[in-house]
C-alpha angles and dihedrals in degrees: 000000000000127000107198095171100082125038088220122023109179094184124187098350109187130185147172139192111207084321108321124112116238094163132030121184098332117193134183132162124196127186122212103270090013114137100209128183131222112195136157142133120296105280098023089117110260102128087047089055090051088048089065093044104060093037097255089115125027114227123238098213131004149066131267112199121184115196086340105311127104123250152204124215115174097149141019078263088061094055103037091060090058089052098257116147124178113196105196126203084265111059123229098229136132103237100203102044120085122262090249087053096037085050095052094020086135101045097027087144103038113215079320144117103223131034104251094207094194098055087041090057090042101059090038084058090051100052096048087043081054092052098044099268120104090134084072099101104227089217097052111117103241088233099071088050122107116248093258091059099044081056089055091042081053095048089048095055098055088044081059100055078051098257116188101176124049134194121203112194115189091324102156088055101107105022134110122242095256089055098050080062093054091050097054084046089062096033089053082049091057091046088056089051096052109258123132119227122197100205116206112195138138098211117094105202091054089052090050090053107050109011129089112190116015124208115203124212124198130185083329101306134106102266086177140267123268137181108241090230089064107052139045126225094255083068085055101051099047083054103054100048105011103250142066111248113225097197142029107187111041110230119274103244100146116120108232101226132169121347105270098186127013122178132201128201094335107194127180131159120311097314104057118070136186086310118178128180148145129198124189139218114280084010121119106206119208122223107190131179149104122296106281099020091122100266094129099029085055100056085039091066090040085057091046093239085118124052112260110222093185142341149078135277129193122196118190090330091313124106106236140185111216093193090161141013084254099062094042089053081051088053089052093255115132131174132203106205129230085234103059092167091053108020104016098048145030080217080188091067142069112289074228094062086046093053106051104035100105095040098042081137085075096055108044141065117208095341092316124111123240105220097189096043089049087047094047091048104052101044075058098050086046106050090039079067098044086241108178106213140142113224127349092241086051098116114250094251090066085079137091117243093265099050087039087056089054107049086050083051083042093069097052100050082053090059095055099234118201092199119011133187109224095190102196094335096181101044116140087354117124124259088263105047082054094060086046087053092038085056097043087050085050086056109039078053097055090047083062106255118146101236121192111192121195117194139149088214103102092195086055083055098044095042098047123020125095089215135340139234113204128201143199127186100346096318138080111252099181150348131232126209112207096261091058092040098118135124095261095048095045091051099037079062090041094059098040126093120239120242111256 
C-alpha cells in the first residue's frame, strides 16, 4: 500500500529494550517542506525514534514510507541512500581537516582518480553561498569554527549526500543568540528547497517560531500531532508530561544567611579577569552573559580544575587553596558541570558508581565498601529526585539526558555541599525536568546551601536567582539586585565592556 501524502510516514513504530517498551505505535507524518517538531520529556522516546530512522536501531513493529513507498531501513547505509541525515548534539566532523574536506569527507575524489582541489573548494564555496554563508573560509580547519559554523559544515555535508529530511536535534543548545538567528535562516532556506526538517528542541518559543505542525511523545507512547498555530504552549506542555504546570519558578522562601564563599581579584588564563564575588548561605546567585564571556572558566578556577594565576579565596571565614577538584569537595564545594556527558558522568559506569563518588565516606566502613548501604542509598538519592532508571548497575549512558542530569545532581547532594556551582543545570532537559531541578535547587537553598547558578537562559536568571553577576570578556561588569533583574538590564551588562 502507498501512502503519497507525506515525504516520510513512520507508522506504528514499535520497540523494546530486554523486555521493556520504550516505544508503543508510534506515528509521524512529515510533508515535503514541512518544519515539524518532536518534542517530549526526557525519556519519552524521541532519540530512540530518530535512532530508527536513521538505521542506528531496528524497529520491532511498524512501516516507514518515503514519498509513499515503503522502506527498509536495517543500517545508517540504509538511511543515507533515501536521503535521510541525523545531526546530533555532537558533530560528526573531523576537526582537523579543512570544511571543504569535512563537507565531501566521503567522495573527496569523485569517481576519480585523483582529488581536484580546486573543484572540491569550489563547490564547498557553493554550498555554504547557497546557506547564507559565504564568509565561512573553505580552507579553514573546522576546528578553529565557532560552534554555529561546525553545525552548517555539518548541514552542508548531509545537503550534499542529497539529503531531503533532515533531523535537528538540540541544536540551539549551544548557540548564542545571534546564531540561533543564523540557524533558522538556514533552516527557513532548506524549507524553501524542499527538505523536511524534524526539529527536536525543548525550548517553545523556538518551536513557535520556526515550526509548522508539533508531535508530542510521552513515556514512549503517541500523545497526537498539532499544528503549532493551534495550540499554546500550555497545550504542549500538558501533553508532554500530563498535567498543566502552575507554576514555572518555585517561590524563593529560603532565608539568606552568612557569607559561605567569597572570592577577591580571581585571575586565570586569558579568560578570567580581576573577578570578585561573594555568595551567601540559602542565596542563588545568578551569572549571566553571553557563551564564551568567562562564566565557566571563572568557577573552574574557583574548583581548581582550572590553574589559578592570582586571588583569594575564603571559604566559611577561613582562606583556602582549591588546588584540585579533590580538596574543594573536601572544603564542601561541588560543582555540576555544563558538560554532563564529559565532565558531570563516567556514562560507561553504574549509575550507582556515579552517584556515590564523591560521597564514597557514606558507603564504606574502615576502607570497605558497604554494598547495602550503598544500595540503599542510592535507590533513596535517586526517588527523592524523581530519577527514572532501571537498575542501579545499568551504565550512565543508558539515560536520557534528564535522568542523566540528576544522577549527576544526585552526587553532589550526597556530598553535603555547603556552596555548589550549577553551570546551565537545565540544558537539553525537558520543560518538566526544569521545574524538578528548579525545585531541587529551592530546596537545597532553604537547607542553607549557597547556591551560584550560570545560565544563558535569561528567564532561568530572572526566575531563580536571589541576585545576579554579569560578565563580559573575562570580567564583571555589573551586578543586579532582584528588583533590577530583567532582559534589558542582563544584556545591556553582557554587551558592555568592563572597566579596566
Amino acid at each position: 500500500m502507498e501512502q503519497a501524502n507525506y515525504q516520510l510516514e513512520m507508522r506504528g513504530i514499535s520497540k523494546q529494550f530486554n523486555g521493556v517498551t520504550v516505544l508503543q505505535d508510534i506515528t509521524v507524518q512529515v510533508n515535503k517542506g514541512e518544519i515539524h517538531a518532536l518534542v517530549g520529556e526526557n525519556g519519552a522516546g524521541k532519540s530512540t525514534l530518530i535512532k530508527i530512522l536513521s538505521g542506528a536501531y531496528t524497529k520491532d513493529a511498524g512501516e516507514i514510507f518515503i514519498d509513499g513507498k515503503k522502506v527498509s531501513i536495517t543500517s545508517p547505509l540504509d538511511a543515507k541512500k533515501l536521503g535521510i541525515a541525523v545531526i546530533y548534539q555532537e558533530f560528526m566532523l573531523a576537526p582537523d581537516l579543512s570544511v571543504a574536506e569535512n563537507i565531501y569527507i566521503d567522495r573527496l575524489s569523485g569517481d576519480k582518480k585523483f582529488i581536484n582541489w580546486k573543484r572540491l573548494r569550489s563547490d564547498a564555496k557553493k554550498q555554504l553561498e547557497d546557506l547564507g554563508f559565504a564568509d565561512i573560509p573553505v580552507t579553514a580547519k573546522v576546528r578553529n569554527l565557532s560552534v554555529a559554523h561546525q553545525q552548517v559544515v555539518e548541514i552542508c555535508k548531509c545537503l550534499t549526500r542529497d539529503a531531503r529530511i533532515l533531523v535537528l536535534d538540540e541544536p540551539t543548545a549551544v548557540l548564542t543568540v545571534a546564531e540561533i538567528r543564523k540557524l533558522f535562516e538556514v533552516i527557513r532556506v532548506l524549507k524553501e528547497k524542499g527538505v523536511s526538517v524534524i526539529f527536536i528542541s525543548h525550548h517553545m518559543d523556538e518551536i513557535f517560531e520556526l515550526c509548522d505542525r508539533v508531535t508530542v511523545l510521552k513515556d514512549g507512547h503517541y500523545m497526537g500531532t498539532r499544528s503549532v498555530c493551534d495550540v499554546t504552549s500550555k497545550d504542549l506542555i500538558h501533553l508532554m508530561i500530563g498535567r498543566e504546570l502552575t507554576q514555572m519558578f518555585p517561590k524563593r522562601g529560603a532565608v539568606i544567611g552568612d557569607v559561605v564563599l567569597k572570592v577577591e581579584r580571581l585571575n586565570s588564563g586569558k579568560r578570567v579577569r580581576d573577578v570578585g564575588f561573594e555568595v551567601r548561605s540559602g542565596e542563588i546567585l545568578g551569572f549571566g552573559g553571553l557563551v564564551g564571556s568567562g562564566r565557566t572558566e571563572a568557577m573552574r578556577a574557583v574548583f581548581g580544575a582550572d590553574k589559578m594565576d592570582s586571588g583569594e579565596i575564603t571559604m566559611l571565614g577561613k582562606r583556602v587553596n582549591f588546588s584540585n577538584p579533590r580538596s574543594a569537595i573536601r572544603h564542601g564545594f561541588g560543582y555540576l558541570s555544563e558538560n554532563r556527558k564529559a565532565l558531570g558522568l563516567i556514562v560507561d559506569q553504574s549509575i550507582r558508581v556515579n552517584t556515590t563518588m564523591a560521597s564514597l565516606q557514606k558507603v564504606t566502613q574502615r576502607g570497605f565498601l558497604k554494598k547495602k548501604r550503598e544500595k540503599d542509598h542510592v535507590v533513596s538519592l535517586l526517588s527523592q529526585l524523581s530519577t527514572k532508571y532501571g537498575s542501579i548497575e545499568d551504565d550512565a549512558s543508558s539515560l536520557s539526558g534528564g535522568n542523566q542530569q540528576k544522577v549527576a545532581l544526585a552526587k553532589w547532594i550526597s556530598s553535603d555541599c555547603k556552596c555548589m556551582v550549577f553551570d546551565e543545570p537545565t540544558r537539553g532537559v525537558d520543560v518538566g525536568a526544569k521545574v524538578e531541578i528548579y525545585n531541587i535547587m529551592n530546596k537545597l537553598a532553604e537547607q542553607g546551601v549557597a547556591i551560584i547558578m550560570i545560565s544563558s537562559e535569561m528567564t532561568e536568571i530572572i526566575g531563580m536567582c536571589d541576585r545576579a553577576i554579569v560578565m563580559h570578556q573575562g570580567r564583571i561588569t555589573g551586578e543586579l539586585s532582584k528588583e533590577n533583574l530583567s532582559e534589558e538590564n542582563i544584556i545591556e551588562l553582557a554587551i558592555k565592556e568592563a572597566a579596566q
